[in-house]
N, C-alpha and C positions, 0 to 999 in steps of 0.2 A: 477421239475417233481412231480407230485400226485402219493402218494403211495398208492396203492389199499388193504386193508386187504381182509385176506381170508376169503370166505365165503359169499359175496357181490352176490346180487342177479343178474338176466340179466340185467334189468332194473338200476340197481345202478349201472354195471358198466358201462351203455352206457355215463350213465352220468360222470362216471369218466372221460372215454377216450374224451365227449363231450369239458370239461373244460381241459383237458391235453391239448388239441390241443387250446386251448385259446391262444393269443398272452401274456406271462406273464406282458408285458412291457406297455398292458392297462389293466391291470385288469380283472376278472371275475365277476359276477355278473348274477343272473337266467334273474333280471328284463330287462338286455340289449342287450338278446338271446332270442326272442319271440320262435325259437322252441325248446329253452332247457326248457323252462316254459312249453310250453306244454305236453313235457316230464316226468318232476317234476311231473305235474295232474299228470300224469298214472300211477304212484307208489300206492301201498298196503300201504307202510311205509308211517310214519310221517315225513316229513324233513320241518326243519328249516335251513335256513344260516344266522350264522352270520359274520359280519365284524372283524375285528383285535381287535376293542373296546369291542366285546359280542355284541353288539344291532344288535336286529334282521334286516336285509336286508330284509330277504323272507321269506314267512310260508307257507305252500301249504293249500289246504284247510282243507287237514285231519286234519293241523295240526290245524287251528283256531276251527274245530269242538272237536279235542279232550280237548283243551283248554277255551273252553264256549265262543268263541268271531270270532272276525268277522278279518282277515286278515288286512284289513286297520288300526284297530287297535292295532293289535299286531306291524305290521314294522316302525319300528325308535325308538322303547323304547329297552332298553336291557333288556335279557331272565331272568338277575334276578327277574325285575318288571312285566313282561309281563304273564311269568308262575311262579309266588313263588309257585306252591303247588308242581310244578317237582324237584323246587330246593332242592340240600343239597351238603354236603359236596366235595362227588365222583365226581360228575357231574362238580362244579365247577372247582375242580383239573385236569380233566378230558380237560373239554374246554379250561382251560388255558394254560397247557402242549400241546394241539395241536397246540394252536394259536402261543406257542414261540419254539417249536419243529418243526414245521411241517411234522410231524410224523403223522400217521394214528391210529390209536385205537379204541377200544371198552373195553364194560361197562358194567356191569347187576349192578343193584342194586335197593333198595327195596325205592318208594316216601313216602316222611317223612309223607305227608297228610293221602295218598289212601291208602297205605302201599299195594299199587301192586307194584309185578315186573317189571321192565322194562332192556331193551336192546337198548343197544343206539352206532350206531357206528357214528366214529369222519373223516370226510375225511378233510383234510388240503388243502387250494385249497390258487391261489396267490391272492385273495380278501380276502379270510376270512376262513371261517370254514363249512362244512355240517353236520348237527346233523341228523339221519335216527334212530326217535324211535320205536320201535317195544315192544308190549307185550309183556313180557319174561314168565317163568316157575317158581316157587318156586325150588331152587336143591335140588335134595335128601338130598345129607348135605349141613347144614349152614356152615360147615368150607370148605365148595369148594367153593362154591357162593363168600364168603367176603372171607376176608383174616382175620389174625386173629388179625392184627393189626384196621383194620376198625370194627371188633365186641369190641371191648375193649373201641374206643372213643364213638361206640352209645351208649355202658354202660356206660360210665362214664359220656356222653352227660344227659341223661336222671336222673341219678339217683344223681346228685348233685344237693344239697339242694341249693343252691342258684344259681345266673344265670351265666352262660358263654356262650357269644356268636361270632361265626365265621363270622368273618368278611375280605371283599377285602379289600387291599391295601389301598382302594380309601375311606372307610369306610360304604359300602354295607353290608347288613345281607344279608348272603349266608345258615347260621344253627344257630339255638336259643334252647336251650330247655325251657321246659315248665317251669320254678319258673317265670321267669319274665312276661310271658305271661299269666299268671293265676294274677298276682301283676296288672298290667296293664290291663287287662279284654281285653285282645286283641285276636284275633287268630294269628296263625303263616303266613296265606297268608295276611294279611295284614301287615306285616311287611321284608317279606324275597324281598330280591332286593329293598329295601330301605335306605337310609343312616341312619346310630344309631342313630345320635344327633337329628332325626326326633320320636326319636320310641318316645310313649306319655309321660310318667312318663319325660323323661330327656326336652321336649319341655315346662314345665310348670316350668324348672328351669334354665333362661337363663344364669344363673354365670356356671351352670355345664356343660350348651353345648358349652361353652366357652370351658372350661377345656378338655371335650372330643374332642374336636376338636384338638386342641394342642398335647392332649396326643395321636392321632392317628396320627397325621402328624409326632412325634418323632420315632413312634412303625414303620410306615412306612421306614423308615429311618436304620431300625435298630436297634433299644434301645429299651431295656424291660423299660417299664414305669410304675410307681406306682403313684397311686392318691389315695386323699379321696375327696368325693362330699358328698352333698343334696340333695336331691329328693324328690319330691311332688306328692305321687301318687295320693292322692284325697287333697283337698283343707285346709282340716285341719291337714294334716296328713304327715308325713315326714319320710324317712328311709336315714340313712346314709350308704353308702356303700364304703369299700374300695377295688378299685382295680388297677387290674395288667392287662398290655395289653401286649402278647408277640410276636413277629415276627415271621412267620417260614419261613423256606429258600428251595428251590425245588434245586433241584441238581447241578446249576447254578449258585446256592448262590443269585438269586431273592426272593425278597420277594416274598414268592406264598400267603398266607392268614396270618391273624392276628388272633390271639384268645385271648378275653377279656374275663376274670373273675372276678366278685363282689362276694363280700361278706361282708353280711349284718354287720355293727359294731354298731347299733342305740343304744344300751343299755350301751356298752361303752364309746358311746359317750356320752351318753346321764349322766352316771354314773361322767366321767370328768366334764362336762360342770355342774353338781348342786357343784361338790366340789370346780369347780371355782369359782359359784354363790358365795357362801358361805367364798372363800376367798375375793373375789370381794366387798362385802357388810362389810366386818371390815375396823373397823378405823384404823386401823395400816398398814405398810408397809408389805408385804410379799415376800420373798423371796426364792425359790428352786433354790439350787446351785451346782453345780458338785465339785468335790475333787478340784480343781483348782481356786474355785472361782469366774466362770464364770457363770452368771445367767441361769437355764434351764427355769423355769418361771417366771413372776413377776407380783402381783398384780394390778386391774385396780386403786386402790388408788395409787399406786405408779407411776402410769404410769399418771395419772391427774395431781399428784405433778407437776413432771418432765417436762411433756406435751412433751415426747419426745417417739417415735414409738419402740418396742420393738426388730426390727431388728439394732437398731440405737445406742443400750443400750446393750452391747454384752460386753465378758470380762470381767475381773477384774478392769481395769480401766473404764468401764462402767457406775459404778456403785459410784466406790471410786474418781472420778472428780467433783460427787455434794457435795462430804465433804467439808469443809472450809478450806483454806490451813493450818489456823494454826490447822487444827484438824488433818489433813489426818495422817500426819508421827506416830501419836502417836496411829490413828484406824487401819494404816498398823503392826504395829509391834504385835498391839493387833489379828487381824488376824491369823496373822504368825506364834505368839507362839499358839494359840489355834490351829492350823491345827499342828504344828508338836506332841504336846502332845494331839491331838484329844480328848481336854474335852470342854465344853460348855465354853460361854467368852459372858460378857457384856461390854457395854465402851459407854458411853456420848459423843456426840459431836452437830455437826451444820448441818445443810443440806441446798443447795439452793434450792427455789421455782422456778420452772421454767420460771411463768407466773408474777410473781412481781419482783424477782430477788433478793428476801430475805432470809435471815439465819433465820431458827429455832431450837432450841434446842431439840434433839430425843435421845432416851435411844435402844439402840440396842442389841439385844439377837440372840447368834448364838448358835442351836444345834447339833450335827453330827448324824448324820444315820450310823452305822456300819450294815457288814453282819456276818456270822457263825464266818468267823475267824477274827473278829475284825476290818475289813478294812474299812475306810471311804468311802463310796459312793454317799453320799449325805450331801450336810447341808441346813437345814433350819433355818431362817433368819428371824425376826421382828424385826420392827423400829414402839417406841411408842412414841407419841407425849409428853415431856416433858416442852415444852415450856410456858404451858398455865398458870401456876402459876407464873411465871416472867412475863406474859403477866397481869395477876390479878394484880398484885403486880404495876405493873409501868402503868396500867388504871388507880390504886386507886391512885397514888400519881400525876399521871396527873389530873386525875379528882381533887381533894384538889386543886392543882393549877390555875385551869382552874375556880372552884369556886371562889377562894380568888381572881382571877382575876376581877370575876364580879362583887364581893362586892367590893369592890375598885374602881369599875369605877365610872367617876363624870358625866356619860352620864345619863345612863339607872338606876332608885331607884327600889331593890331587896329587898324583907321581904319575913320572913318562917314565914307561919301561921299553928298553931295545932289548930283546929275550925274556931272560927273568930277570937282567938287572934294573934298579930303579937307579935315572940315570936324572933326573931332576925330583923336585918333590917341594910342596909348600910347605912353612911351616906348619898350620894346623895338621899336616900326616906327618909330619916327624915330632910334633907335640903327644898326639895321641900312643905314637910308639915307642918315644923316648928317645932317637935316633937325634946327630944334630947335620949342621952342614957338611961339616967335617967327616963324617961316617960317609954322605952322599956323595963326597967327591973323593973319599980315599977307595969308593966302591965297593963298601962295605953293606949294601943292601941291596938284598937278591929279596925278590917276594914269595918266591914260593919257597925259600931255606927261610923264609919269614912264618910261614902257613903252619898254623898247628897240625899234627899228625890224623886229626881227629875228622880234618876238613879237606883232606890229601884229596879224596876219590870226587868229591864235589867241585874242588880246582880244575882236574886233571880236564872234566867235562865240561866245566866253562870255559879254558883255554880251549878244548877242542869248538866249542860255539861260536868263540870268538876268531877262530882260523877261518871257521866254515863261512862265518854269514857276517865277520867283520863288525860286526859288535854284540855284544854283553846284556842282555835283562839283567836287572839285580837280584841277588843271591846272596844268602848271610852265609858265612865262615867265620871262622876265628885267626888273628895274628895272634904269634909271640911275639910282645917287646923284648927290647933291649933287654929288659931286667929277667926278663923271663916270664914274665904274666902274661894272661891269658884278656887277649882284647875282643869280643864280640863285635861283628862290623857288618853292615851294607854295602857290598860293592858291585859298580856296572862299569863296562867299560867300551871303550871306541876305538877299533884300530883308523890309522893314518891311512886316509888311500892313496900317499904316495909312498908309502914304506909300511906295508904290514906287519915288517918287524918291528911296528915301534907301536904301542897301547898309551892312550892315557884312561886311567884309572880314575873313580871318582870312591869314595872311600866316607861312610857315614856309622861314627861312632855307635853303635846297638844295644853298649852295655845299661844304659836306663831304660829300655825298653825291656831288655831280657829282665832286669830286675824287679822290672814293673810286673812280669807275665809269670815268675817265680814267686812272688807275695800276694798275686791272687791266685795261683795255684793254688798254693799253703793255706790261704785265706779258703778257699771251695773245697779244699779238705777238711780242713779242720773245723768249720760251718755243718757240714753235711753229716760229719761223726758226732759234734755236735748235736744236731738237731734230730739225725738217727734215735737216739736214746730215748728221751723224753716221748717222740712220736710213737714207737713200739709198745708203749707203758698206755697210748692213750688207745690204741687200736686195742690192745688186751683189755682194759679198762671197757671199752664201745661195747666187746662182744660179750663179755661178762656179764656187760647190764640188760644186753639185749637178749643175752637166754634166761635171767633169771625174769625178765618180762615176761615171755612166752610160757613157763613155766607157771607164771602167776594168772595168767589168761588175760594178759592185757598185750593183745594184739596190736591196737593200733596203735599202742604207746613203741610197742618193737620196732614196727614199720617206719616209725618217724625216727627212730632211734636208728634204726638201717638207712636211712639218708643221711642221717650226721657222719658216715663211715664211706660213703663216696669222696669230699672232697678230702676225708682223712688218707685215702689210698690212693686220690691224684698227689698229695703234697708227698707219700710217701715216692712215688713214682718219678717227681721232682728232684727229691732231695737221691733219690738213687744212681738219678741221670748226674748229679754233680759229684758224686761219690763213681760215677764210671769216668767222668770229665777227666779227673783230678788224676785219675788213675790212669786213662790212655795221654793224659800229655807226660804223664812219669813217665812213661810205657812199662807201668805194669798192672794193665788189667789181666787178670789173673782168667786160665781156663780150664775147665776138669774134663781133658777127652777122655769118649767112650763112644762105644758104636748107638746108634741113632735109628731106630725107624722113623723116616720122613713123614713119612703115609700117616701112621698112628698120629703123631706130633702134631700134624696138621687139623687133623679131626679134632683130638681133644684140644687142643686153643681156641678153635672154632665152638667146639660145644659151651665150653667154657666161657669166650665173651658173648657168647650168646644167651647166657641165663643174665648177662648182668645188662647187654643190650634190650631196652622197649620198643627201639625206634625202629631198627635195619633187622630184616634177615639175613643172615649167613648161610650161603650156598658152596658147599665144596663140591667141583665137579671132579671127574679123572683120577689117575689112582697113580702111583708113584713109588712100587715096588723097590727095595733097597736100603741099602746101610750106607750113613754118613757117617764117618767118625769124627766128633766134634763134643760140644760144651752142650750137652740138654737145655741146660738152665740159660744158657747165653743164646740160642738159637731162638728160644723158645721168647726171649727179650725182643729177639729182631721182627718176628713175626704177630707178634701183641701189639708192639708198634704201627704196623704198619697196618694193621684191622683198625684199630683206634683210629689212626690217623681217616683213615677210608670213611668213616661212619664220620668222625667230627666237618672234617672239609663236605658231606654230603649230606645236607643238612632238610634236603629238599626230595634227596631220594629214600627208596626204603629197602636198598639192597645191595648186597655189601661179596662177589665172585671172587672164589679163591680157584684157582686151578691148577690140576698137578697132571704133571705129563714125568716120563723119566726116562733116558737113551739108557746104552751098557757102561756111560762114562758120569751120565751126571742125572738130577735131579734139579726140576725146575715146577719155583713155585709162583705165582700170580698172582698181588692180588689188584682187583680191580674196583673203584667208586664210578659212580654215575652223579659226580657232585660238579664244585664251579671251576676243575680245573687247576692248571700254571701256566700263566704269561710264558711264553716261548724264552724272554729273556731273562728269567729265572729259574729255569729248570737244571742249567750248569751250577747254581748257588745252591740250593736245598740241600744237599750234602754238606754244606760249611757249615761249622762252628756259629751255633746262637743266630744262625739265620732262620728267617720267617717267609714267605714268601708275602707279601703286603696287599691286603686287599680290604677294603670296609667289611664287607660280609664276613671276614676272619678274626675280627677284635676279640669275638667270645669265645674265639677258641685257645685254651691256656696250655701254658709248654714255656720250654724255655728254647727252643730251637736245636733240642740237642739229640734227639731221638734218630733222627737220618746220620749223624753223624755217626755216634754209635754204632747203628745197626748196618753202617756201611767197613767201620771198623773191624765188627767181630764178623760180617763176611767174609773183609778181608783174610781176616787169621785163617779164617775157614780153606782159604784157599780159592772163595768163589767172587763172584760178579751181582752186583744190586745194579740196576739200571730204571728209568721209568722212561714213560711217552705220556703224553697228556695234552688234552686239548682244551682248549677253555670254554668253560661250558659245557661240557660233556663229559669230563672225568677224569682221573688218569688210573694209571697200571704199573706197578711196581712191581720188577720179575727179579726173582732172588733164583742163581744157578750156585749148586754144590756140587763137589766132584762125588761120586760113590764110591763106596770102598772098593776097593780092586780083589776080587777074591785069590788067596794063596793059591799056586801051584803046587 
């Protein structure tokens, strides 16, 4: 049954008795009674219904007019969002109490925005709620209007410096006062009937609308909850705030609203966090301890040590498990007596490292904090690194060791030189030189009056290497011995960084390796001239048979016969490259200059591999005006190569960019694949000797790895630059630059 308060106009109560007579058992509703809607219109008052949830069901039209919006958009949002500027405190307690009473009531009280009065009566109906607002009167007295309990929270609302705000159950702003909304640069309608974790300041700080989240699902529950957060009101700028969210309870013992209070702590915190900085940043361990021994704080060095989380490091045993066993019993007792006579105590022991699992040796100092009447309340705690001088101490006697190791060795020949004299030396370097102790101490070995004449200019710049950057990569030269021979050697070396004048040398005998790299020379020469002859006899032989085939009119006998003459001119092209090998490590690949057009050269190589290419087109773009003077036939080597190679690595493409560009100084030629690329950390090696760049997809392609090397060779002579770029997967580009000939004056 609908209770009717007194006072209810005609009109309000037709509508009472309207919905009384409603079947309870399907609900009420204005929208599913077209003549209780029409009703509704003919009211003076403003009525709103809402549902059991608050969201508005219905608004007549007064109400959308007095609310600045259009009816459609006010139904299905709740009254919090729809009208924040109605909202506040009364009003919510008001609608809630009817919605779980269903009790009838009324209301005057003053909008937080308009600060007009309003009247507001509550009818309870079995769908929902009716709100009928009416324009009220200021009363004669404010202490009849409010009660005196409602004047006391809007003072204490307003005039607290920092922000508390009223909130639903659900975590709605139902009343805010002003500090947070002046912070935030917000107004109040645009945050009343909005969930908190939304309001701005908390949405730019997603760890704390975490936390607010939480702590309103607890406060909901029941439980006063305490937090501290961060908050980002502007971008550079932060306030720490600690608060407290308290539950209240409506007569029922329901939660009816929650009220959150912040209060600002930034200076606080801010005051903690430099004194942590400040412990944080020492080399020592720190320690704040309660009377019992269990850690209150502990420093980030301590906790890097350890590498163990600070919730995990708790207790007196916490702390005393990284001692070493044989230390503990004697740093407990030491403990023990200082806490019960409360004076300061030091004591030596071990600690493990968390991350290596090593003991070090730490000096530890404990003070006690007493209050007025003596009592211990605190101790603070440092652990100093004492281990470093046993650590000096058994580096230096390792180091000694680790020396006298290598002057002992019969591998690697070791001399200390102060200038150029060698002023100590192991046997094995004065074996290999023939030199004995006697020479070492009469001062009769200088190392560079030792240096063959040959390796002078190679010395002068590793001694400058070794001034500059205090030590040596290794670099082959030659000694004279004693006798006069000529010794092949490996040396690096390391200046002293307490006397620069002083090197120790490391010195590795070479002459079986150069021996070794001499009789395969000889060996890929004398193979390749060799194997030259015989080959020439079979290529002559190939073509001989295959014109008089053609002649005979047996075509496809030719055609098969001209494939047996393809791998005959890779093996020739092989044994060529080990025949230019043999000849640039002599250093004397041989060159016939003469002036060169680039332009031409490039066309016919290009025409040329291209009658013997099926696969790739060959496209020469740009044109490249001028004279090179150089080797035809050696040029013409670099650039065959490098089409070859373009066409074999691109096995997947079918075109094969040469381009020629040319300034008034140089000529520059390009070429380019669309095949699988170089690994990035290959692309410095392709120019070495017998290197390959290694890939599965490259097993079928045959070479000996010596074609870049070459062709980087004879550009050099050339006087120019080979370079590539390449990307994997998409190809690379080989640019060859030559100088032009300079025309006479």
């Amino acid at each position: 049954m609908l209770l009717l308060p007194k006072g209810l106009s005609k009109g309000e109560k037709e509508i009472g008795n309207a919905m009384c007579s409603v079947d309870a058992s399907v609900g009420v509703s204005p929208t599913s009674h077209p003549q209780l809607t029409s009703l509704l219109e003919t009211l003076s008052d403003t009525l709103i219904f809402l549902d059991p949830s608050a969201t508005i069901y219905y608004a007549s039209t007064r109400a959308a007019a007095m609310l600045g919006t259009s009816k459609q958009k006010l139904q299905g949002g709740t009254l919090w969002q729809g009208a924040p500027h109605l909202v506040g405190t009364a009003l919510y307690q008001a609608v809630t109490t009817a919605i779980h009473t269903q009790e009838s009531l009324a209301i005057t009280y003053r909008c937080p925005i308009t600060q007009n009065w309003l009247r507001v009566r509550l009818l309870p109906t079995h769908g929902g709620v009716l709100l009928f607002f009416q324009k009220g009167k200021e009363p004669v007295r404010l202490s009849d209007a409010l009660p005196q309990s409602e004047q006391r929270y809007r003072s204490l609302l307003e005039s607290f410096t920092d922000g508390i705000v009223i909130l639903t159950p659900e975590g709605l702003i139902i009343d805010i006062n002003q500090h947070p909304l002046v912070v935030a640069q917000v107004s109040r309608e645009e945050v009343i009937g909005r969930p908190m974790v939304d309001f701005p300041t908390w949405k730019s700080a997603p760890v704390a609308q975490k936390q607010l989240r939480a702590a309103i699902a607890r406060a909901s529950g029941g439980e006063t909850v305490h937090f501290e957060v961060r908050l980002y009101p502007q971008a550079e700028h932060y306030r720490d705030l600690a608060l407290v969210i308290i539950p209240h309870h409506a007569d029922n013992q329901r939660i009816e609203y929650l009220t959150c209070v912040g209060l600002e702590v930034t200076e606080r915190k801010q005051a903690e966090e430099e004194w942590r900085v400040l412990l944080d940043v020492l080399p020592h361990f720190v320690w704040v301890m309660r009377p019992d021994g269990s850690p209150s704080y502990q420093n980030r060095r301590w906790r890097d040590y350890t590498t163990v989380a600070v919730e995990d490091d708790q207790g007196i045993d916490g702390w005393s498990h990284w001692i070493h066993p044989d230390d503990r019993q004697r740093v407990l007792e030491t403990w023990q007596a200082a806490v019960q006579s409360g004076n300061p105590y030091e004591v030596q022991h071990r600690l493990l490292e968390g991350e290596t699992g090593t003991y070090r040796w730490y000096l530890t100092r404990g003070v006690p904090r007493k209050d007025q009447q003596g009592v211990i309340w605190q101790w603070v705690r440092t652990c100093t690194n004492v281990d470093e001088l046993k650590e000096v101490e058994t580096a230096l006697y390792q180091s000694r060791e680790r020396m006298r190791t290598l002057m002992d060795s019969n591998i690697i020949g070791i001399f200390i030189s102060r200038d150029d004299e060698i002023i100590e030396a192991n046997n094995t370097f004065l074996r290999m030189t023939g030199y004995s102790q006697e020479d070492l101490r009469q001062g009769n070995m200088d190392w560079f009056r030792m240096t063959h004449p040959d390796s002078f200019t190679r010395t002068q710049q590793a001694q400058q290497e070794l001034t500059q950057h205090q030590t040596l990569l290794p670099y082959e030269k030659e000694y004279v011995c004693k006798d006069g021979s000529r010794l092949p050697v490996l040396v690096c070396a390391v200046a002293f960084p307490f006397d620069p004048s002083q090197n120790i040398c490391f010195v590795l005998d070479n002459s079986a390796r150069k021996e070794l790299e001499l009789r395969k020379e000889n060996f890929l020469s004398m193979a390749s001239h060799e194997l030259k002859t015989p080959l020439t006899a079979i290529k002559m032989r190939l073509q001989l048979a295959r014109v008089r085939l053609l002649k005979q009119g047996l075509g496809e006998a030719a055609t098969m016969l001209s494939r047996a003459e393809e791998p005959v001119h890779l093996l020739d092209r092989l044994i060529g490259e080990l025949l230019d090998v043999s000849k640039l490590q002599a250093g004397k690949l041989d060159y016939l200059y003469e002036p060169v057009d680039m332009e031409a050269l490039v066309y016919e190589i290009a025409e040329t591999t291209q009658l013997m290419s099926t696969t790739h087109t060959i496209v020469v773009h740009g044109s490249a005006p001028g004279t090179v003077i150089g080797d035809k036939g050696r040029l013409e080597q670099v650039f065959i190569n490098l089409i070859s190679n373009a066409i074999a690595y691109s096995p997947d493409a079918n075109t094969v960019d040469i381009d020629l560009h040319a300034t008034s100084e140089a000529v520059t030629v390009s070429v380019r694949d669309y095949g699988i690329g170089i690994p990035q950390g290959q692309r410095e090696k392709i120019f070495e000797r017998f290197y390959r760049a290694f890939d599965l997809s490259q097993r079928a392609v045959p070479g000996l790895g010596m074609g870049l090397t070459i062709a980087q060779e004879i550009v050099t002579q050339h006087g120019g630059t080979i370079t590539v770029q390449s990307e994997e997967g998409k190809g690379s580009t080989f640019q060859v630059t030559l100088p032009l000939e300079r025309p006479t004056s």
